[in-house]
C-alpha positions as CSV (number, residue, x, y, z in Angstrom):
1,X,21.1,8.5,-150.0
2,X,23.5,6.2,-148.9
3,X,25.9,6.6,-145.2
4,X,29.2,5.8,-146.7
5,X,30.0,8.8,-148.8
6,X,33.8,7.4,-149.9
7,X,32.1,4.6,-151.5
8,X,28.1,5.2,-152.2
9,X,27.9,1.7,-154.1
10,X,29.1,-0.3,-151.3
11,X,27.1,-1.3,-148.3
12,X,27.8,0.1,-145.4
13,X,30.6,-2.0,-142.6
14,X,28.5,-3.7,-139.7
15,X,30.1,-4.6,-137.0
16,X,30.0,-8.7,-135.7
17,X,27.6,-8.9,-132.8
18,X,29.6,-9.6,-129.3
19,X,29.8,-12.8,-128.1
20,X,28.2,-12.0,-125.0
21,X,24.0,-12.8,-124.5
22,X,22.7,-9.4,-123.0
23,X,18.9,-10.9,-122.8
24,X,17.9,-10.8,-119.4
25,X,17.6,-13.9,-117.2
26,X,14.4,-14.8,-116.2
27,X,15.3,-18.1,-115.5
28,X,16.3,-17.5,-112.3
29,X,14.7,-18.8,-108.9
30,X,16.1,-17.5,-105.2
31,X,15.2,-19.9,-102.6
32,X,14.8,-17.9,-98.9
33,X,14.9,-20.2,-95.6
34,X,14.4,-18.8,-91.8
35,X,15.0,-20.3,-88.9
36,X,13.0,-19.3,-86.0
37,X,16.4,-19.6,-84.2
38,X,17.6,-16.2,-86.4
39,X,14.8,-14.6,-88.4
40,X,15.9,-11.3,-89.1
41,X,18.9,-13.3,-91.0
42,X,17.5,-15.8,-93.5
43,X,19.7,-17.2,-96.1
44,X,19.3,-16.7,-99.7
45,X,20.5,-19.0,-102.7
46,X,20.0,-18.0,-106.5
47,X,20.5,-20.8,-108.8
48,X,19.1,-20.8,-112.2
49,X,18.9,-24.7,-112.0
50,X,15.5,-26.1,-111.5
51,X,17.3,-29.4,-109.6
52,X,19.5,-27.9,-108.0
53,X,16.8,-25.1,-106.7
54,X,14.5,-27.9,-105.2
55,X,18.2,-29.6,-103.6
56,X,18.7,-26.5,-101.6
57,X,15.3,-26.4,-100.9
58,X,14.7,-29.4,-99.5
59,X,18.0,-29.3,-97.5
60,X,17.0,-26.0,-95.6
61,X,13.7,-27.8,-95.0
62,X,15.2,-30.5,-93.6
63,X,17.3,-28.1,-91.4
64,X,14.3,-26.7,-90.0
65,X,13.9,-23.7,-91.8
66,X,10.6,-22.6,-93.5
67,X,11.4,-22.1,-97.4
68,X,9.7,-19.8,-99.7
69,X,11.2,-20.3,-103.3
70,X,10.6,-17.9,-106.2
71,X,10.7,-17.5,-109.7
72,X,11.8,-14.2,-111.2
73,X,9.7,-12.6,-113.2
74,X,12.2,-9.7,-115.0
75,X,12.3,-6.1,-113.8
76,X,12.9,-6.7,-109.9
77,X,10.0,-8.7,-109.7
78,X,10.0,-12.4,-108.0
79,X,7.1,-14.8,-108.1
80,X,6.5,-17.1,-105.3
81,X,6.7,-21.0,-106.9
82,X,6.2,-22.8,-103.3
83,X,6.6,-22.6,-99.7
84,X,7.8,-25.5,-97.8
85,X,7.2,-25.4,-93.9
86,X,10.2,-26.8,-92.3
87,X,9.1,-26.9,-88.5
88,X,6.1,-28.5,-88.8
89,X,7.8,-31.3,-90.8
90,X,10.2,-31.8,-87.7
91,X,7.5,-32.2,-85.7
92,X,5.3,-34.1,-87.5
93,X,8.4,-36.5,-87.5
94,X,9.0,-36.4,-84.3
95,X,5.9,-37.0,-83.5
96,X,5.8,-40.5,-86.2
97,X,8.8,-41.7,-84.1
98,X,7.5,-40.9,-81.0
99,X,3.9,-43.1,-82.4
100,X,6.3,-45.9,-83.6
101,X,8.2,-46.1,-80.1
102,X,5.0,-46.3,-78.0
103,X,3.8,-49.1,-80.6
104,X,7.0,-51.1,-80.1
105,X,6.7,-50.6,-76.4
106,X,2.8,-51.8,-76.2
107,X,3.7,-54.3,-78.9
108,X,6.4,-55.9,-76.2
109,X,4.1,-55.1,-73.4
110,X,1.4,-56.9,-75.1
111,X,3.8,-59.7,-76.2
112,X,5.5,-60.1,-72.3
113,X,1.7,-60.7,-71.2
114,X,1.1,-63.5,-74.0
115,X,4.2,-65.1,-72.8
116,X,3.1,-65.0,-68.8
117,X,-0.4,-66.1,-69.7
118,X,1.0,-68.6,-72.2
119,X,3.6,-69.7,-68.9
120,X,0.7,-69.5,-66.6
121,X,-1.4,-72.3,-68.7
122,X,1.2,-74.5,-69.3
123,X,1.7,-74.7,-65.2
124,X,-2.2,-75.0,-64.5
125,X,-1.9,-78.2,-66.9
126,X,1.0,-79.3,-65.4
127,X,-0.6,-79.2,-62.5
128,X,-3.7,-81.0,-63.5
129,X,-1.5,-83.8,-65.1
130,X,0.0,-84.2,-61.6
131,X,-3.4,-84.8,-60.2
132,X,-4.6,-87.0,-62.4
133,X,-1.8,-89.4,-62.4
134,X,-2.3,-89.7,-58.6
135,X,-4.6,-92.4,-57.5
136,X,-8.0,-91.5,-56.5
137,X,-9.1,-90.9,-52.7
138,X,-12.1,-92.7,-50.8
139,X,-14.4,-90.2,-50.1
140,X,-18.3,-90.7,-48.6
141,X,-21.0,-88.9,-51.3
142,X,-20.7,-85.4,-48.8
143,X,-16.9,-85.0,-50.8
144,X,-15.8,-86.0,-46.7
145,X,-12.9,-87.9,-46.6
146,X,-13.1,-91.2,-44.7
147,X,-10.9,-90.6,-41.9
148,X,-12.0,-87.5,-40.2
149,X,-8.0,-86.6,-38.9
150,X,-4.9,-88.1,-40.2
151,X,-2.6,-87.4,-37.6
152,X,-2.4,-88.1,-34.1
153,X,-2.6,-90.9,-31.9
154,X,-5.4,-93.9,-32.4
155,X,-7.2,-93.0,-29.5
């Protein structure tokens, strides 16, 4: 038997579906970041855009913060996706700057010596240019000189 009792030949009047989508997102990622500065107060961002899940992800990393972000799951539940360790990338960072700094400062250490040695050699064969322009000096076989003094009166 049919519903509609005024007019049992028709169909029955069905409402238009509302315009509104009342499916459950489970698209949806929350990205947590806590500083060890404040860690009873981490920040949370909810974005159901995968870009602009891994922007704010990789901000809060950069600020220091370590980042767990998650991927709900529907009914309360969140899966983890990845964690991203904040901290140790700042000091793995600083320590890479600190690394290049002492290799600059060896590297001008190093290059300050090249030039003294390089200053060095150039005198030593300056000064054996001077000698060998001079004209040689009588000596006996021993390496003695001739004249046992120089100065003083001819006695």
């Amino acid at each position: 038997m049919k519903r509609n009792k005024k007019h049992p030949d028709r169909a029955p009047h069905r409402r238009r579906a509302s315009a509104t989508d009342r499916t459950k997102n489970t698209k949806s990622f929350r990205v947590t970041g806590s500083w060890d500065k404040r860690p009873n107060r981490p920040a949370i961002k909810a974005t159901s855009d995968r870009h602009a899940r891994d922007r704010i992800a990789r901000e809060m990393r950069d600020q220091g913060a370590y980042v767990i972000v998650e991927q709900h799951r529907g009914h309360g539940e969140w899966g983890t996706l990845y964690e991203l360790d904040g901290p140790a990338l700042l000091t793995e960072r600083r320590r890479a700057v600190e690394e290049l700094r002492r290799q600059a400062v060896e590297e001008r250490r190093r290059a300050e010596q090249v030039g003294a040695a390089a200053e060095q050699s150039e005198r030593d064969r300056a000064g054996l240019a001077r000698l060998m322009v001079r004209p040689p000096v009588a000596r006996e076989q021993c390496g003695r000189r001739d004249a046992r003094h120089v100065t003083g009166g001819q006695r």
